[in-house]
C-alpha positions in Angstrom: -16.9 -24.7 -105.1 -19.7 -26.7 -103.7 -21.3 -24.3 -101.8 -21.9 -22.8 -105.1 -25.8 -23.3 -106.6 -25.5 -26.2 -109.4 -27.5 -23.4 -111.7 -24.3 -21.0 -111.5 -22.1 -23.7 -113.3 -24.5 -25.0 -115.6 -23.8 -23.0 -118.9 -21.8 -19.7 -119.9 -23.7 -17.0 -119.6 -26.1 -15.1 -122.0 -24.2 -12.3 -122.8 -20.4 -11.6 -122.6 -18.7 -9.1 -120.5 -16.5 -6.5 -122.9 -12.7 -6.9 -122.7 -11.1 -4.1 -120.9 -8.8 -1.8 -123.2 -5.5 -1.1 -122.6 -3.9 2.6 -124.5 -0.8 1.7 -126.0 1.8 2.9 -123.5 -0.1 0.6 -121.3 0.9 -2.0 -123.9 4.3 -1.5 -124.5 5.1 -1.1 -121.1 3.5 -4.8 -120.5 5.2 -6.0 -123.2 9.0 -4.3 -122.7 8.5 -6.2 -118.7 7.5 -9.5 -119.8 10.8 -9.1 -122.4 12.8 -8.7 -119.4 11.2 -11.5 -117.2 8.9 -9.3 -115.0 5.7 -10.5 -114.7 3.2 -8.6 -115.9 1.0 -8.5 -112.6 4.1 -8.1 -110.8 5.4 -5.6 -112.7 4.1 -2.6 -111.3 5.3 -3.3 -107.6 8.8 -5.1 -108.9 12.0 -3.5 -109.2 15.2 -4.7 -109.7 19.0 -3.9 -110.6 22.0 -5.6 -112.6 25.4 -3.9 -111.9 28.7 -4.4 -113.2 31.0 -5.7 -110.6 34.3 -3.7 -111.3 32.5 0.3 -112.7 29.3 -0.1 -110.6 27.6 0.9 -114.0 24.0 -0.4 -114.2 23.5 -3.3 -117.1 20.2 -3.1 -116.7 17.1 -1.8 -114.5 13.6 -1.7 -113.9 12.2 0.6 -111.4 15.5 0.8 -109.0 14.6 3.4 -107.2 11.7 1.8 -105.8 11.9 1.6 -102.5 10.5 -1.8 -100.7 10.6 -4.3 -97.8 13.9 -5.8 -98.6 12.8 -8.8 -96.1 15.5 -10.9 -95.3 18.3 -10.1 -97.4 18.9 -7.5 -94.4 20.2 -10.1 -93.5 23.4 -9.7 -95.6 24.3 -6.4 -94.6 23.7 -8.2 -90.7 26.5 -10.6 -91.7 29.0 -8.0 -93.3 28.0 -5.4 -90.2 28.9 -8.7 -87.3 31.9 -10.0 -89.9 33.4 -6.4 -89.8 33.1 -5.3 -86.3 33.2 -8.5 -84.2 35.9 -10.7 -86.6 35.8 -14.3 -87.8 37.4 -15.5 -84.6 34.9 -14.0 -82.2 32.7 -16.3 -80.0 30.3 -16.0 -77.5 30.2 -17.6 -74.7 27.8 -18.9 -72.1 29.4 -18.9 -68.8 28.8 -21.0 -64.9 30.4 -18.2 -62.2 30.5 -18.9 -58.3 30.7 -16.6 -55.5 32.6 -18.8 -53.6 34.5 -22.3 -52.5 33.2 -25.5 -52.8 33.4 -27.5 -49.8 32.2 -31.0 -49.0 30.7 -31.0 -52.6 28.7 -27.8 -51.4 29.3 -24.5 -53.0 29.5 -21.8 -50.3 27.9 -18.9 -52.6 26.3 -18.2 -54.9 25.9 -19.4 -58.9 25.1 -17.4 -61.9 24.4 -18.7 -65.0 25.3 -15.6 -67.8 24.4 -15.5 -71.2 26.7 -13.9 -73.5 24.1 -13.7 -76.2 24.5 -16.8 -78.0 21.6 -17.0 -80.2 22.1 -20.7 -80.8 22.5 -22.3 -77.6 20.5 -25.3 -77.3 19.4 -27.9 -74.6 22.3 -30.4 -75.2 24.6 -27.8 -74.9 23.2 -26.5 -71.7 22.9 -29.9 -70.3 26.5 -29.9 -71.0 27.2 -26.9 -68.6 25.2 -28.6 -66.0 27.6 -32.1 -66.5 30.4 -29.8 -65.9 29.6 -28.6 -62.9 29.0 -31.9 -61.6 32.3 -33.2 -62.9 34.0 -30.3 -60.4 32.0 -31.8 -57.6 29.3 -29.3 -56.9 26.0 -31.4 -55.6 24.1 -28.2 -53.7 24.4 -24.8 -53.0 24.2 -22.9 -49.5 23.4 -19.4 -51.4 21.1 -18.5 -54.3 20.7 -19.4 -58.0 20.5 -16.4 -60.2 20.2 -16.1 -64.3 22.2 -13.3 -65.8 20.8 -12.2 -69.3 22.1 -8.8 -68.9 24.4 -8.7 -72.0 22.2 -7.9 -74.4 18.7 -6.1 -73.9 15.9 -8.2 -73.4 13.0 -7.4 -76.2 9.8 -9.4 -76.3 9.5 -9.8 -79.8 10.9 -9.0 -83.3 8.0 -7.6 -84.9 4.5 -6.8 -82.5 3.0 -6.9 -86.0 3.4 -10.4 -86.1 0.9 -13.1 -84.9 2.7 -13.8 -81.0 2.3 -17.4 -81.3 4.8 -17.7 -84.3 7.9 -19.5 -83.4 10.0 -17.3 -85.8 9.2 -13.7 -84.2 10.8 -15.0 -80.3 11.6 -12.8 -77.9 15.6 -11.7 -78.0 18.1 -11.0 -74.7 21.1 -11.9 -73.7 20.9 -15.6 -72.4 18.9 -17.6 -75.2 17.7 -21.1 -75.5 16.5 -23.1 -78.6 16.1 -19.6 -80.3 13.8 -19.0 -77.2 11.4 -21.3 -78.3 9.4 -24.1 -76.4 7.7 -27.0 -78.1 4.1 -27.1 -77.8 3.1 -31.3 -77.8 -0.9 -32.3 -77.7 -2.1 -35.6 -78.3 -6.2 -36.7 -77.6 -7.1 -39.4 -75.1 -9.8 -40.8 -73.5 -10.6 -38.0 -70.6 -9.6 -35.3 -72.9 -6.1 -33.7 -74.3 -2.6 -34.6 -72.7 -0.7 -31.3 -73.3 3.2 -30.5 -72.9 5.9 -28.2 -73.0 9.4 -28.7 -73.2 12.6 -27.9 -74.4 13.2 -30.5 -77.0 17.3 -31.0 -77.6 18.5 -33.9 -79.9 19.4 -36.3 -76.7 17.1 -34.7 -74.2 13.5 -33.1 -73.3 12.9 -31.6 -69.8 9.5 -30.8 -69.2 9.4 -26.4 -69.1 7.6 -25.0 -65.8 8.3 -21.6 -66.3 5.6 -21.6 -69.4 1.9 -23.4 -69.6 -0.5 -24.0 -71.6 -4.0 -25.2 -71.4 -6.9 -25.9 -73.7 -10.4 -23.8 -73.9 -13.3 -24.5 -75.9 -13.5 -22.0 -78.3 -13.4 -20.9 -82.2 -10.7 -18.3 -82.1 -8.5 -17.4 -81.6 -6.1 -20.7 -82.2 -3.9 -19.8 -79.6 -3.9 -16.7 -77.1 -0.7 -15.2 -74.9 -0.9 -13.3 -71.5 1.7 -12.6 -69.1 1.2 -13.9 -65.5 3.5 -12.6 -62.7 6.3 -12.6 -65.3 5.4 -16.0 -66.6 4.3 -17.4 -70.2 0.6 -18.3 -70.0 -0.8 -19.6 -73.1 -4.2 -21.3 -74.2 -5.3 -23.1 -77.6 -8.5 -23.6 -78.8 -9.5 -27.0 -78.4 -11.3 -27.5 -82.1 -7.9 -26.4 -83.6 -6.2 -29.7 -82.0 -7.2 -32.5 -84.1 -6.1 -36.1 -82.7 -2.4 -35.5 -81.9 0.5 -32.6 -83.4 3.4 -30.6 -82.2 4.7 -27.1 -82.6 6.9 -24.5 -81.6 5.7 -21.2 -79.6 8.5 -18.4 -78.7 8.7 -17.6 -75.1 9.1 -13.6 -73.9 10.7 -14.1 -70.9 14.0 -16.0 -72.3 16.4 -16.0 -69.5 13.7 -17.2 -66.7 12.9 -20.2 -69.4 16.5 -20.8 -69.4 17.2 -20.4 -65.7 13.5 -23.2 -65.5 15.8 -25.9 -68.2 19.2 -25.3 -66.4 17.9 -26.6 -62.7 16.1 -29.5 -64.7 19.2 -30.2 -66.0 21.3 -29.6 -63.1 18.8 -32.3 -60.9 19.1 -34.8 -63.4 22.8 -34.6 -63.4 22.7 -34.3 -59.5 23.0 -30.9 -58.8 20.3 -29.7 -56.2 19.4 -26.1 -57.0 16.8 -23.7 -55.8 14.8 -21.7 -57.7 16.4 -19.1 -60.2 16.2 -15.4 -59.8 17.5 -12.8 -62.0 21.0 -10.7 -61.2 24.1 -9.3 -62.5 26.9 -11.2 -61.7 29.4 -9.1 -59.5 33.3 -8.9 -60.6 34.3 -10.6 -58.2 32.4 -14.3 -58.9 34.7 -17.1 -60.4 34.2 -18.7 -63.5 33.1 -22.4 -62.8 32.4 -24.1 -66.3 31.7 -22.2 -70.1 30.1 -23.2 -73.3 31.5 -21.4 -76.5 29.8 -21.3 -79.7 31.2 -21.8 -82.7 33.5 -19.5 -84.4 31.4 -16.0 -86.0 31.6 -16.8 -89.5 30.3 -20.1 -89.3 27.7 -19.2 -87.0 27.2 -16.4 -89.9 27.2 -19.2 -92.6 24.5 -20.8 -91.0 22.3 -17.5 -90.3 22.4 -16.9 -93.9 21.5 -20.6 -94.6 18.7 -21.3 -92.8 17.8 -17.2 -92.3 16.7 -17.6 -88.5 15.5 -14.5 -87.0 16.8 -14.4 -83.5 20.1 -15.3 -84.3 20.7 -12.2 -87.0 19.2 -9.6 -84.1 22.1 -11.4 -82.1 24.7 -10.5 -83.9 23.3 -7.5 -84.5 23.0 -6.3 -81.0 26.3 -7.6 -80.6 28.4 -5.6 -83.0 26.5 -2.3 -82.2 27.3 -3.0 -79.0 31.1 -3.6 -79.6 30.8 -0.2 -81.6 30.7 0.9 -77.5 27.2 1.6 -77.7 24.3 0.5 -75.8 21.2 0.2 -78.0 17.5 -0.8 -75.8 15.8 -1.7 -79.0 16.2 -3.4 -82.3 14.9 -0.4 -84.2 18.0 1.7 -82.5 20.3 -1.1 -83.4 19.6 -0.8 -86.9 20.1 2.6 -87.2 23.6 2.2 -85.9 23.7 -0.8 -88.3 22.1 2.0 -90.6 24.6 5.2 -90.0 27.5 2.5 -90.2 26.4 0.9 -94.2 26.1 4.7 -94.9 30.1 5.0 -93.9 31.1 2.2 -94.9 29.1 0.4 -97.8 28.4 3.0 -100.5 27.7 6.1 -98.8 24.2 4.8 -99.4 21.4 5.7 -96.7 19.4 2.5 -95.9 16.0 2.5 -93.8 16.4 -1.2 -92.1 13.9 -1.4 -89.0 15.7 -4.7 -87.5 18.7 -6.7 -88.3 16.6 -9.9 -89.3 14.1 -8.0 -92.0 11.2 -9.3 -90.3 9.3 -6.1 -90.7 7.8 -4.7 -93.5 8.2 -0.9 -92.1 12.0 -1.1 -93.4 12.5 0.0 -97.0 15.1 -0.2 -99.2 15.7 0.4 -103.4 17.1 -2.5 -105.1 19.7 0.1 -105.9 20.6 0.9 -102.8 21.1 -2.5 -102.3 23.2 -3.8 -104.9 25.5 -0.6 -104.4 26.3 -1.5 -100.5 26.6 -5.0 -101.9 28.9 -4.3 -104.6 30.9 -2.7 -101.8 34.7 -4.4 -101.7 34.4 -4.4 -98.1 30.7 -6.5 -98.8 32.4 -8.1 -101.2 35.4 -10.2 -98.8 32.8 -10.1 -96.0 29.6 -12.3 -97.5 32.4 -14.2 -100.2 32.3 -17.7 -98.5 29.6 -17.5 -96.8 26.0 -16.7 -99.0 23.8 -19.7 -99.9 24.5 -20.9 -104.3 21.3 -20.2 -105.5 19.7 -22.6 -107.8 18.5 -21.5 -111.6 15.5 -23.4 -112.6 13.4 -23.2 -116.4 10.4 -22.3 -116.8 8.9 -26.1 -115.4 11.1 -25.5 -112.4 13.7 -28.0 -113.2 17.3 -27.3 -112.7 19.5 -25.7 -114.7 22.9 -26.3 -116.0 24.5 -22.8 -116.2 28.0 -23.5 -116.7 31.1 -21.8 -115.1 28.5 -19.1 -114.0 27.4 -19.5 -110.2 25.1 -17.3 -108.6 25.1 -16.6 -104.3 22.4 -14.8 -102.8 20.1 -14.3 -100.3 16.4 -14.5 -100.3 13.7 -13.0 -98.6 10.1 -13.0 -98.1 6.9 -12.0 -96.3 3.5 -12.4 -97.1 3.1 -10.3 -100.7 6.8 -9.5 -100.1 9.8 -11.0 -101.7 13.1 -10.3 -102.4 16.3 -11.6 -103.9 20.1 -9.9 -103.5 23.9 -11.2 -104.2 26.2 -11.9 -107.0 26.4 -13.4 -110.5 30.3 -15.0 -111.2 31.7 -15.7 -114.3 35.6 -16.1 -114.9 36.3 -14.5 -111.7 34.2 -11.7 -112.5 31.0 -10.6 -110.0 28.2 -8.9 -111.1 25.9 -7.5 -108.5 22.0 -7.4 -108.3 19.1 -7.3 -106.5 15.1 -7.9 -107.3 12.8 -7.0 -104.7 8.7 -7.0 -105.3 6.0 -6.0 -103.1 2.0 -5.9 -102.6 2.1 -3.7 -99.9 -1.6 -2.6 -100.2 -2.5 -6.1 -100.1 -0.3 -6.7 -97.2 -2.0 -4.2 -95.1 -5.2 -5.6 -95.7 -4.4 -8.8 -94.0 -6.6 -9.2 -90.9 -4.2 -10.3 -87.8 -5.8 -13.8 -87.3 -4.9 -14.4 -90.7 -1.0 -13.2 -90.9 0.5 -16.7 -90.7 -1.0 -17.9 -93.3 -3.6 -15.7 -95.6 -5.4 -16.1 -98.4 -3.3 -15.6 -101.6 0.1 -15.6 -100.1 1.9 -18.7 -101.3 0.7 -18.1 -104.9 1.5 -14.4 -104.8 5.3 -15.7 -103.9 6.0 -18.1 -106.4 4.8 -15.8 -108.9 8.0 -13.6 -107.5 10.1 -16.8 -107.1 9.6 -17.4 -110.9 10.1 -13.8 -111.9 13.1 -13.8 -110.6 14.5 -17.2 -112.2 13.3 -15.8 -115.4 15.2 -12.2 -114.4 18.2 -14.1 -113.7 18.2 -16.9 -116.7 18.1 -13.7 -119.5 20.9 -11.8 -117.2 23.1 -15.2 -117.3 22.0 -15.7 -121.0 23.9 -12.4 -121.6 26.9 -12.2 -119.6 
């Protein structure tokens, strides 16, 4: 407001604009939304679904049909689509193989490191491979160093309609590291900015080579990405830095960064290596040290939890590929995900783009999506392993509801948001789901301004308290 003239807030003004009338329908449609905790200027692009658990008979509906973005509670058919195919005990595992003996505390071969497509393998763990292999007594190498991210397919990004720098749309491949993200460090000094990259773990940080950055003096935009001879180049605009900060950026090329850490690792441990370069293990190369993850369904649990994007296209990927098929993209891997919900979950026909939900080309009825939830095989799958959700008044202070608990799974993009899972009461589950979405105002977002633009944040928690208010009137009544 103060690059507004002092004459423009000094008075009202002379004459009144008139009050736009509404007909009647116009009215009682307003009115009959608000009775149901819509909000009125959400109304129109919210639609939503209460189903009895046992009949699948709708308690009540507005607009359910309506097909829209349903974000990241794709991510709960993910879990019930990785739960189902791969099992609770499955694990994936991040494996040291050798090509030969080790003699005189030199291997007489070659090593490959090989992703199994952990999504959550981090630098403490990978340290940990390294430690291993100095435990067995390898010191050098006579052959070469390769990298092995061949077990999944290696795709640059979630969504290309994302801003690149973002940490949450990373690249996605077989061998992973810190969700294949690097962390960006700046700090001013006297000569200019001291800049960094590295691959921060809990109990260590080795400095990255494989990615740089550098600062440029410019306005926009804030940070800009090329590829150079298969490396991460990246620069920043200097005026966006401010004194000192930190970030994450995602890296495209995941198992070179990884290959980069693991011979930083490997020297500090005391393991000379040469520089990595990609190749499929052969059959024949022995299995030196592994890393295993944790078992799937907590790995699931915490997916759900925290909704992290990389890891659900992991899991993904995995379980079409356990269906003994060979998806290239994530778009193909959802519609096996897709053909499989329509066997399995309903007979319903969903139009996911991803396995994450970080798109908003995907589209899917709140119907649709209570019915695959209400599934008995959806059901056993997600019991155990979806987030409680909390139910908060009007002020947004907690509410005591009683014996009746509600699990879900949220979801949101900018003018997008979304809200699916169960409402229990004496053993009983009812099912729902309430998505919303401005998708004209979506598409109007210019790209510079997609991580955070204009209107955004309180466009979703005018969704995050239509939904409370949904769900408080549906718990009122059960």
């Amino acid at each position: 407001m103060a690059g507004i003239p002092a004459v423009a807030l000094a008075g009202p003004p002379a004459t009144a604009t008139r009050p736009v009338m509404r007909n009647g329908a116009a009215i009682a449609r307003l009115a009959g939304a608000a009775a149901r905790g819509l909000d009125p200027a959400l109304a129109e692009v919210s639609g939503f679904v209460l189903l009895d658990g046992r009949t699948g008979e709708v308690i009540e509906s507005h607009q359910p049909e309506i097909a829209l973005p349903p974000a990241s509670v794709t991510k709960a058919v993910t879990a019930i689509y990785a739960r189902e195919t791969l099992g609770d005990s499955y694990r994936f595992v991040t494996r040291v193989l050798a090509t030969g003996p080790v003699v005189n505390g030199k291997l007489q071969g070659d090593l490959y490191l090989v992703g199994g497509g952990d999504p959550a393998l981090d630098t403490d763990e990978l340290s940990g491979l390294a430690a291993a292999l100095v435990t067995k007594g390898v010191r050098a190498i006579t052959g070469r160093f390769y990298v092995d991210g061949s077990a999944l397919p290696e795709i640059d990004e979630i969504d290309p309609t994302q801003p690149d720098y973002v940490g949450y749309n990373a690249a996605v491949g077989g061998l992973n590291l810190n969700f294949n993200r690097v962390y960006f460090e700046w700090k001013q000094g006297v000569e200019g900015y001291r800049l960094s990259l590295d691959a921060r773990g809990e109990t260590v940080r080795p400095l990255v080579n494989w990615v740089a950055i550098r600062d440029e003096e410019r306005g926009a935009p804030v940070f800009r990405y090329s590829e150079v001879n298969g490396r991460d180049r990246w620069s920043v605009a200097r005026s966006a830095l401010g004194k000192e900060g930190g970030r994450w950026l995602p890296v495209r090329q995941p198992a070179d960064y990884v290959g980069d850490v693991f011979r930083t690792l490997a020297g500090a441990a005391g393991l000379i290596l040469p520089a990595h370069r990609r190749g499929t293990a052969p059959a024949e190369a022995v299995e030196m040290a592994r890393f295993e993850s944790n078992r799937l369904d907590e790995v699931i649990r915490w997916m759900l939890k925290y909704s992290n994007n990389m890891t659900a296209e992991c899991l993904g990927l995995t379980a079409s590929q356990k269906l003994g098929q060979k998806p290239r993209s994530l778009q193909e891997s959802s519609g096996l995900m897709d053909r499989w919900a329509a066997l399995n979950l309903g007979g319903v026909n969903p139009g996911f783009r991803n396995h994450s939900g970080l798109t908003d080309r995907a589209r899917v009825s709140p119907r649709d999506m209570a019915t695959m939830l209400g599934t008995p095989r959806a059901k056993r799958q997600l019991d155990g392993v979806l987030k409680a959700h909390k139910i908060l008044d009007a002020q947004g202070n907690l509410v005591d509801t009683g014996d009746v608990k509600v699990f879900a799974k949220t979801g949101s993009l900018n003018f997008t948001h979304a809200l699916a899972g169960y409402i229990e009461k004496g053993g009983q589950k009812h099912v729902f789901a309430i998505f919303a979405a401005d998708l004209a105002r979506r598409a109007a977002i210019p790209m510079a301004e997609r991580e955070r633009p204009r209107g955004a944040r309180t466009w979703a928690g005018k969704a995050r308290r239509q939904e409370q208010a949904i769900l408080r009137s549906w718990i009122a009544r059960l």
